[in-house]
DSSP file (Angstrom, degrees, kcal/mol; ACC not computed):
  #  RESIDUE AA STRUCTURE BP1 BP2  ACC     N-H-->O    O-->H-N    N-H-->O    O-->H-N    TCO  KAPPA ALPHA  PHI   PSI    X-CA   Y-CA   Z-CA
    1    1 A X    >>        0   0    0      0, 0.0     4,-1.8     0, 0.0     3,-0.8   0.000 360.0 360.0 360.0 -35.8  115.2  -10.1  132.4
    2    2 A X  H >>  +     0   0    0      1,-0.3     4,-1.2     2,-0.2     3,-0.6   0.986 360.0  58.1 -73.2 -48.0  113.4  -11.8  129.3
    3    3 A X  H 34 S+     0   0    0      1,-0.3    -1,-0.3     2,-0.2     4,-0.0   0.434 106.7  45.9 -70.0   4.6  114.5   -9.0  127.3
    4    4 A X  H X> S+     0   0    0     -3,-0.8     4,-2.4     2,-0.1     3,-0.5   0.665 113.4  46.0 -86.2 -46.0  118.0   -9.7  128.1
    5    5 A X  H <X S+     0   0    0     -4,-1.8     4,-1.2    -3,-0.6    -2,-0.2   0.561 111.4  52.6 -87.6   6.3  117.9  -13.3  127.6
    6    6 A X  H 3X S+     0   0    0     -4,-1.2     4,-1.0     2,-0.2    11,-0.3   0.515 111.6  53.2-102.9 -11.3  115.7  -12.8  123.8
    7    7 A X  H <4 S+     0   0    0     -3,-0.5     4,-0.4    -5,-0.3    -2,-0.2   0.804 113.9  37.6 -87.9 -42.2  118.7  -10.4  123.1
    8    8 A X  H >< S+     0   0    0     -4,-2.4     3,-2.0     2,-0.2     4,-0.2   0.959 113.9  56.9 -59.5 -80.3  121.4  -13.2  123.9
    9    9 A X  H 3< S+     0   0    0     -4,-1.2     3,-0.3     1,-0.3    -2,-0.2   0.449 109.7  43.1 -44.2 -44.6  119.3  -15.6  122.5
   10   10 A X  T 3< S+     0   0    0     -4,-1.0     6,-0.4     1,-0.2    -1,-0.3   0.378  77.8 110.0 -72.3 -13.0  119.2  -13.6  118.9
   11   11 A X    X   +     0   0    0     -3,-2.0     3,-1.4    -4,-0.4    -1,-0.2   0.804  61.6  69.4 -52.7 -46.3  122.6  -12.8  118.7
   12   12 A X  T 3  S+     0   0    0     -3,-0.3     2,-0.4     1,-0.3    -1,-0.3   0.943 108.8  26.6 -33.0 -88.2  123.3  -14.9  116.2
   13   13 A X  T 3  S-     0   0    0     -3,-0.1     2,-1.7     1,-0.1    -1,-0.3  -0.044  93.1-142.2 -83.2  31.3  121.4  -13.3  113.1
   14   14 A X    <>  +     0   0    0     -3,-1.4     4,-3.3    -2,-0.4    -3,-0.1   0.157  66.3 118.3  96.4   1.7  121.8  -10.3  114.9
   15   15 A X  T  4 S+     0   0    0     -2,-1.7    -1,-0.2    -5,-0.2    -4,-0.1   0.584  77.8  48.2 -92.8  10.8  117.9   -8.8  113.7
   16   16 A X  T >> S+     0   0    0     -6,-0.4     3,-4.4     2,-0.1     4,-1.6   0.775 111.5  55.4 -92.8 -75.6  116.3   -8.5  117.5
   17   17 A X  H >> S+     0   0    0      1,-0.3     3,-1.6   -11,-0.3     4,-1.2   0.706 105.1  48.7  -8.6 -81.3  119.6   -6.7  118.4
   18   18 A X  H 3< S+     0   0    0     -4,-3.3     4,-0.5     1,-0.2    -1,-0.3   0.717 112.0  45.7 -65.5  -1.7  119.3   -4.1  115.8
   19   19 A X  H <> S+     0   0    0     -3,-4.4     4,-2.6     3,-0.1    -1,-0.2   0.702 109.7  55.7 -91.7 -18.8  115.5   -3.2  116.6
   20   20 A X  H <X S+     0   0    0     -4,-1.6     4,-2.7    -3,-1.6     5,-0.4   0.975 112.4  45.6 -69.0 -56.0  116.3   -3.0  120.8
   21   21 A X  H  < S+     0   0    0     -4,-1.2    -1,-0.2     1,-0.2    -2,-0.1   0.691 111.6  51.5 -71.9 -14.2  119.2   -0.3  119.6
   22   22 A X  H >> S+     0   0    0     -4,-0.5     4,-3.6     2,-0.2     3,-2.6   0.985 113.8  48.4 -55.8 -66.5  116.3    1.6  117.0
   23   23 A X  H 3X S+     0   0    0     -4,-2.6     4,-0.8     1,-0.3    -2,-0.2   0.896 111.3  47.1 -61.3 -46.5  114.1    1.7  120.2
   24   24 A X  H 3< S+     0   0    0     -4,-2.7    -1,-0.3     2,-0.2    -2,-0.2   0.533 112.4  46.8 -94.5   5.3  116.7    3.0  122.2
   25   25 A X  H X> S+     0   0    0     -3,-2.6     3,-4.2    -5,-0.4     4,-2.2   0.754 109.6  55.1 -84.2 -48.2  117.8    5.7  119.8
   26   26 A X  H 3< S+     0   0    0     -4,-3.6     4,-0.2     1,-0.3    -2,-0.2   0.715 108.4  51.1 -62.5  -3.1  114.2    6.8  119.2
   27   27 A X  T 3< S+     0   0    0     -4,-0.8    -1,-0.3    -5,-0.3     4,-0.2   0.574 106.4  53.2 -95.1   1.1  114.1    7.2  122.9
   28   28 A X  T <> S+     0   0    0     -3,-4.2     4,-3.2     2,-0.1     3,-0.3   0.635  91.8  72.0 -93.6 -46.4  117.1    9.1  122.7
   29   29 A X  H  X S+     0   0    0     -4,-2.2     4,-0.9     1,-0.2    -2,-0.1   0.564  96.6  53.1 -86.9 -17.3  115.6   11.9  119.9
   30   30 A X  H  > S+     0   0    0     -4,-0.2     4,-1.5     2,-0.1     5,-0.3   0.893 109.9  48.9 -61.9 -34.7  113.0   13.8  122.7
   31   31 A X  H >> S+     0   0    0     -3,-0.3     4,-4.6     2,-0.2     3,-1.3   0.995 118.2  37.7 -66.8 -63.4  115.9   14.2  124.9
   32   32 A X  H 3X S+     0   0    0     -4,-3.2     4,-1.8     1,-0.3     3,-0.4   0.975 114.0  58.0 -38.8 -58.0  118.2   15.7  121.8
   33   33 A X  H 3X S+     0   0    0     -4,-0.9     4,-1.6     1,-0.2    -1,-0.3   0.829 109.2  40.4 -59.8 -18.6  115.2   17.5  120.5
   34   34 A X  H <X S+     0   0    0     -4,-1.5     4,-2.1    -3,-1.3     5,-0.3   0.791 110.6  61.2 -81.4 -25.0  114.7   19.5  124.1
   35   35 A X  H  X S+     0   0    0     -4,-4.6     4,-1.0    -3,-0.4    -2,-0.2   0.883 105.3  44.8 -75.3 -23.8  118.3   19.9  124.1
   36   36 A X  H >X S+     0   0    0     -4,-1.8     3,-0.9     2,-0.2     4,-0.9   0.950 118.3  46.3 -82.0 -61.2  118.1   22.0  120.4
   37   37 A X  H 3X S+     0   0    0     -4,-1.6     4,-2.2     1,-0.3     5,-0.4   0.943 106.8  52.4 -84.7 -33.6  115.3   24.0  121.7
   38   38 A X  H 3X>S+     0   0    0     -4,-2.1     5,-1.8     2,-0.2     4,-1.1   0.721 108.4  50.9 -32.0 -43.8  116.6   24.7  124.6
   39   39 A X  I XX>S+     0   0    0     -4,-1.0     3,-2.1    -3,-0.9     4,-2.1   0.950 115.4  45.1 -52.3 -90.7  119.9   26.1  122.9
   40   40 A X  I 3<>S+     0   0    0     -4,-0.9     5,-1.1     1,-0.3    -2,-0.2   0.660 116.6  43.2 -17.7 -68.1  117.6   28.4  120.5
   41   41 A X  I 3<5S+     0   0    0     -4,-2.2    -1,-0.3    -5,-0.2    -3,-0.2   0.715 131.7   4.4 -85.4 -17.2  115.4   29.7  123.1
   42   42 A X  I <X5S+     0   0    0     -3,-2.1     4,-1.0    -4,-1.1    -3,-0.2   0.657 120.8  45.8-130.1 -32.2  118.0   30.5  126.0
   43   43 A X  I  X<S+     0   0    0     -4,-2.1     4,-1.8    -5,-1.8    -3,-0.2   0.975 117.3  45.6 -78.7 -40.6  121.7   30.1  125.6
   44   44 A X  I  ><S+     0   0    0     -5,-0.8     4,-1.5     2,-0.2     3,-0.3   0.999 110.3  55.3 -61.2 -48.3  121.8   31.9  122.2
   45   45 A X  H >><S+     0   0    0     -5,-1.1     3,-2.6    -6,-0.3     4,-1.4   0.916 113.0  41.8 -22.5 -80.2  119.6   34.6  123.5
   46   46 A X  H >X S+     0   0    0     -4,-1.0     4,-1.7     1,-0.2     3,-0.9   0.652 108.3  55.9 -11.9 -68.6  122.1   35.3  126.4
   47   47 A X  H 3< S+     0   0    0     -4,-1.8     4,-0.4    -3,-0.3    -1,-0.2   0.465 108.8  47.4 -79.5 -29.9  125.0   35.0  124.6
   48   48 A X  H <X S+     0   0    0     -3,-2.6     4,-1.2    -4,-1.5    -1,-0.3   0.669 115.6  51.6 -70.0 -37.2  123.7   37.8  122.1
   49   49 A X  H <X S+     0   0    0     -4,-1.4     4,-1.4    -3,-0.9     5,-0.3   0.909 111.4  41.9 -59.4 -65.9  122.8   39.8  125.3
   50   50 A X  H  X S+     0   0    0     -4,-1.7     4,-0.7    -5,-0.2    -2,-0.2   0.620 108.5  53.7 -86.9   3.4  125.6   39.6  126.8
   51   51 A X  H  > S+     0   0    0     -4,-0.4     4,-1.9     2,-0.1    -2,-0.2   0.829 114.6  50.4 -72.7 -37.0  128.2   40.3  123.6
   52   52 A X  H  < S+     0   0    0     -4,-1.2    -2,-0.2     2,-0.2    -3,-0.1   0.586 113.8  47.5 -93.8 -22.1  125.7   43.8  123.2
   53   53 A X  H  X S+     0   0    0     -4,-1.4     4,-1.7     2,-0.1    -1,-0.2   0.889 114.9  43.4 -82.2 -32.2  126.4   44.4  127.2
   54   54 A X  H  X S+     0   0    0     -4,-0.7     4,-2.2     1,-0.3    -2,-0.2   0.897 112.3  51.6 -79.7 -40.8  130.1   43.9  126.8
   55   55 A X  H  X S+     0   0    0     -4,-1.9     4,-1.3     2,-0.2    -1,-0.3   0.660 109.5  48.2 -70.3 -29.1  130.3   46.0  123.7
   56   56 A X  H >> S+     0   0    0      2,-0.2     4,-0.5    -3,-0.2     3,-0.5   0.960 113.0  53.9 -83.6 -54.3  128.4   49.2  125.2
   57   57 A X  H >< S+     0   0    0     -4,-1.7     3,-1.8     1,-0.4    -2,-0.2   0.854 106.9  46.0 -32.6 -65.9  130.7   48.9  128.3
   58   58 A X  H 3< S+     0   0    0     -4,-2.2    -1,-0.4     1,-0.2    -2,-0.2   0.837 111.7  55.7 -78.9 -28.7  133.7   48.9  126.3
   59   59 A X  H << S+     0   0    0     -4,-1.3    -1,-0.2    -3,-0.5    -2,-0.2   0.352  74.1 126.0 -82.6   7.7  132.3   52.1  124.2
   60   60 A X    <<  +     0   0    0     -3,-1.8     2,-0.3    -4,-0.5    19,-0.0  -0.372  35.1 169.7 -55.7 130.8  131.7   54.2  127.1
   61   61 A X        -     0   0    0      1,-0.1     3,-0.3    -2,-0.1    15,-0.2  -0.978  40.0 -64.9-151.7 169.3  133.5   57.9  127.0
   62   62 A X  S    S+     0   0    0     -2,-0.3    15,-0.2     1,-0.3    -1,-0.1   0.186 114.7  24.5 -26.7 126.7  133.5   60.8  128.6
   63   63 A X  S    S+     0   0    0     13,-1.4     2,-0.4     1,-0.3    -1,-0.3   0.818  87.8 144.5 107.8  26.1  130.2   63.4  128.9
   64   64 A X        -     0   0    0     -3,-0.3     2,-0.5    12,-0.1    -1,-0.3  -0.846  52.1-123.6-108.3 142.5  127.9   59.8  128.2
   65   65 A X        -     0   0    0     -2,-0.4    41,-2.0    10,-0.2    42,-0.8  -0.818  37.6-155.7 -98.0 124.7  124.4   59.8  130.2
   66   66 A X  E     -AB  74 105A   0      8,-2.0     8,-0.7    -2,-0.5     2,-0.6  -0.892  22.5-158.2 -99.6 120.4  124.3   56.9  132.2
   67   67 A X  E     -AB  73 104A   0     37,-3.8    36,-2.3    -2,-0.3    37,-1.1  -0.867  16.7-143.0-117.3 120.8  122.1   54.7  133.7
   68   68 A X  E >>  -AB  72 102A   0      4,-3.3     3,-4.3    -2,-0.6     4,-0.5  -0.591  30.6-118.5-110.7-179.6  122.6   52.4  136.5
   69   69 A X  T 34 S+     0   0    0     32,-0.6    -1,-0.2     1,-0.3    33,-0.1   0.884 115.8  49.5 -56.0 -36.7  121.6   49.1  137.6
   70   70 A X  T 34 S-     0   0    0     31,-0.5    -1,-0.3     2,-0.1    32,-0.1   0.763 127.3 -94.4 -83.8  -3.3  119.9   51.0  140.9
   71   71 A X  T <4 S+     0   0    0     -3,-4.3     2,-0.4     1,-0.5    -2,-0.1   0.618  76.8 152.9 120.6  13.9  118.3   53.2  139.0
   72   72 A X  E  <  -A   68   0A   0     -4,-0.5    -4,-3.3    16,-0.0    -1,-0.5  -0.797  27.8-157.8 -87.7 106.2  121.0   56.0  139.2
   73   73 A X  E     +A   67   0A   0     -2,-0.4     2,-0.2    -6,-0.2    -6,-0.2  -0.624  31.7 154.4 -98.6 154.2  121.1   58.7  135.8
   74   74 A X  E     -A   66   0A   0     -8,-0.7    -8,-2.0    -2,-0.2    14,-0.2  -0.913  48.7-103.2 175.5 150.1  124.4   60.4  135.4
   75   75 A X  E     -C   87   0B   0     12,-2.1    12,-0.9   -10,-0.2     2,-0.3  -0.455  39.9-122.0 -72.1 153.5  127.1   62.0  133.4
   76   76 A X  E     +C   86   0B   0    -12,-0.2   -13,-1.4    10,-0.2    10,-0.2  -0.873  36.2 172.3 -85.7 147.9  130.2   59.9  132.7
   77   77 A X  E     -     0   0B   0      8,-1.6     2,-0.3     1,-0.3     9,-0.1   0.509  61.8  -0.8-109.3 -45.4  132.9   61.9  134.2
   78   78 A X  E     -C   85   0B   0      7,-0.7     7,-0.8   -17,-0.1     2,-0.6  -0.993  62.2-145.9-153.6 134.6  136.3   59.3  133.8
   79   79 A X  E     +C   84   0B   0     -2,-0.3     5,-0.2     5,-0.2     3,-0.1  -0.897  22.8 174.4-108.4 127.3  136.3   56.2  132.5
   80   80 A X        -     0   0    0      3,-1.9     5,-0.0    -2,-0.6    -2,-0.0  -0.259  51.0 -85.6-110.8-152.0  138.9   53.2  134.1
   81   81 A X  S    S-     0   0    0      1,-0.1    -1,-0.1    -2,-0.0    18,-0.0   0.942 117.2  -2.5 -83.6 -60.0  139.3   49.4  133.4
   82   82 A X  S    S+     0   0    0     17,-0.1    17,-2.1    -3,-0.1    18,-0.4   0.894 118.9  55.0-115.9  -2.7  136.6   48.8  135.7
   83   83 A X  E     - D   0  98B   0     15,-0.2    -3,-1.9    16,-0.1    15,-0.3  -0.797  58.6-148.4-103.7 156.2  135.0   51.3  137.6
   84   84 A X  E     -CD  79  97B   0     13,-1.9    13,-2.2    -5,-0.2     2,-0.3  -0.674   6.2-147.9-113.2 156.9  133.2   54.5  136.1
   85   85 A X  E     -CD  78  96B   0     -7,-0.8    -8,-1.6    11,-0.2    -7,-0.7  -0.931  23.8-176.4-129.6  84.9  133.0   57.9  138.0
   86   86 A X  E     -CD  76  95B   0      9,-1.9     9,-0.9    -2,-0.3     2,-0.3  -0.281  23.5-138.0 -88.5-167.9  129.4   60.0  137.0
   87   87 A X  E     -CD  75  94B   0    -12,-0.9   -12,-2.1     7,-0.2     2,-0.4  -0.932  32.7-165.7-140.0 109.5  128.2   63.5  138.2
   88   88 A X  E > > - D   0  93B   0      5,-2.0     5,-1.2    -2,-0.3     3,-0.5  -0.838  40.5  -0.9 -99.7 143.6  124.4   63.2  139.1
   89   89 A X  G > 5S-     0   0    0     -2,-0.4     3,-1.2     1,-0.2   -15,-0.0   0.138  94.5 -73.8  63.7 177.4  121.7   65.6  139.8
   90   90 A X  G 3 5S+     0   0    0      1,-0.3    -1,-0.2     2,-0.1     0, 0.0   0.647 123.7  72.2 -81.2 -11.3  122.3   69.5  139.6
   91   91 A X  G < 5S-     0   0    0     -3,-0.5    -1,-0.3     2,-0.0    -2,-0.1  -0.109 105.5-125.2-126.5  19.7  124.2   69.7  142.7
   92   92 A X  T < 5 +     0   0    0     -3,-1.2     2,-0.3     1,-0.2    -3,-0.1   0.576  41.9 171.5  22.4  43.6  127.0   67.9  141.1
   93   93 A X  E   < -D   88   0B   0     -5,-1.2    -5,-2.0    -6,-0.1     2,-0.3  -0.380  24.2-140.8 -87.7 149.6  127.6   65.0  143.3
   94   94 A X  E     -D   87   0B   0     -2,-0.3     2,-0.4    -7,-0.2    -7,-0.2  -0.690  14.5-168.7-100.5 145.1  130.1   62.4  141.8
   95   95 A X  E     -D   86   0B   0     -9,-0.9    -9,-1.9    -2,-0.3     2,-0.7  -0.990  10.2-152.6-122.2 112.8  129.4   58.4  142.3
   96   96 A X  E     +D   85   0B   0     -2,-0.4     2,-0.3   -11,-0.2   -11,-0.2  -0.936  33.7 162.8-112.2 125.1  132.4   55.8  141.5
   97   97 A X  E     -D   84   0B   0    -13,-2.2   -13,-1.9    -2,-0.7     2,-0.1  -0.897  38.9 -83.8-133.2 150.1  130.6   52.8  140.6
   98   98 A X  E >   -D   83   0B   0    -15,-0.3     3,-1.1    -2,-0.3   -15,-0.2  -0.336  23.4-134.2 -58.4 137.0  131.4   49.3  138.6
   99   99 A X  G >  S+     0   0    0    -17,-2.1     3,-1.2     1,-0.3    -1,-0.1   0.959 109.2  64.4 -46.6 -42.6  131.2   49.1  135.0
  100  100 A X  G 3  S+     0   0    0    -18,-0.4    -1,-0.3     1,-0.3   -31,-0.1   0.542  96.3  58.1 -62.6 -15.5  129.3   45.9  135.7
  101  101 A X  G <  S+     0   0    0     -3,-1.1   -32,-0.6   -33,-0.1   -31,-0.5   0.167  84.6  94.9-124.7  28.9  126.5   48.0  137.3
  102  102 A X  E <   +B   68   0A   0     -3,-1.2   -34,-0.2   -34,-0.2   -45,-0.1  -0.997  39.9 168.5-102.5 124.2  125.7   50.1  134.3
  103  103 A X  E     +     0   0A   0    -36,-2.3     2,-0.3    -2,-0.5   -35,-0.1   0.483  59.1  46.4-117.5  19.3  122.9   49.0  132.1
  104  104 A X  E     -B   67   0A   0    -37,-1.1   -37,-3.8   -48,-0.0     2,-0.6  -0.956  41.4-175.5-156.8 135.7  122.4   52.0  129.9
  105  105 A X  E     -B   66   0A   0     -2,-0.3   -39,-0.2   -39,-0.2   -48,-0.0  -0.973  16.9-178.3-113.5 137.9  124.1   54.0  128.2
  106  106 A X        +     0   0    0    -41,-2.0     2,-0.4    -2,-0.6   -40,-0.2   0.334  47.0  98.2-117.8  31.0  121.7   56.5  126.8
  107  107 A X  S    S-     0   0    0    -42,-0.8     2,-0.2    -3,-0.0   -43,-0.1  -0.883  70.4-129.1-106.4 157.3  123.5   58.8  124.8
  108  108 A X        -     0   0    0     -2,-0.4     2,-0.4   -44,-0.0    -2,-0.1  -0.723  24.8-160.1-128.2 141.7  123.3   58.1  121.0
  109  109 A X        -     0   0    0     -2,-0.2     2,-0.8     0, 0.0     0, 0.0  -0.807  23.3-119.6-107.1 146.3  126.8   57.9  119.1
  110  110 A X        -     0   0    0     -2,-0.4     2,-0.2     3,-0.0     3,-0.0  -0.859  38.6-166.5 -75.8  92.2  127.6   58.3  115.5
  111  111 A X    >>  -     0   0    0     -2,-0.8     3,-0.9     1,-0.1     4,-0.7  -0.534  27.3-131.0 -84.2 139.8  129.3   54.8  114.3
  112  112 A X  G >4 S+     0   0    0      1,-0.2     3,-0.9    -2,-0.2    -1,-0.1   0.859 109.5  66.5 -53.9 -35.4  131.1   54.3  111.3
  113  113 A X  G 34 S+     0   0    0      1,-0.3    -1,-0.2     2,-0.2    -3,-0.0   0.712  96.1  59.3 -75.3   1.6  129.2   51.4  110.7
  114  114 A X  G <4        0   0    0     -3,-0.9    -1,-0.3     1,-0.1    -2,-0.2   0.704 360.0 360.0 -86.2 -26.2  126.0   53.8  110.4
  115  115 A X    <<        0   0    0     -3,-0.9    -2,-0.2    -4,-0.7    -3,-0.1   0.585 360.0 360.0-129.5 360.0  127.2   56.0  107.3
């Protein structure tokens, strides 16, 4: 309550007024500063993560060794918009599964952007 009424009171020459709104910036600049590391250390990650999932997904083709999220290795057999069809184990049984539930592809391609 005093610090409201030394803030009326000052108004005039306006130089308590500009030190309350300094204080209340510098209390401002931890908040900003967690908000910057916070970026750095988890949302870019992610975002890098998930453009590098989305990008293997869409490069899936035919005859590509597969791993999925349950722990499932397999041939790619057919690829659709969203589901995949592998061949597992020697006995050649076929699994139609979500794209979304493969998280490796481990067969190694030849990219243009490599040569």
């Amino acid at each position: 309550m005093t610090e409201l009424l030394n803030v009326l009171a000052t108004t005039s020459d306006g130089t308590q007024q500009q030190g309350n709104m300094m204080s209340s910036l510098l209390m401002l600049l931890p908040l900003a500063l967690m908000v910057v590391i916070f970026y750095f250390l988890i949302i870019r990650p992610e975002k890098k993560r998930s453009k590098k999932m989305k990008e293997m997904l869409n490069q899936l083709e035919v005859a590509d060794e597969v791993v999925t999220s349950g722990g499932i290795i397999g041939r790619v057999l057919r690829v659709t918009d969203d589901t995949v069809l592998i061949e597992t184990g020697s006995d050649r049984t076929k699994i139609r599964v979500l794209k979304s539930c493969i998280v490796e592809n481990r067969t190694v391609h030849d990219t243009a952007e490599s040569k």
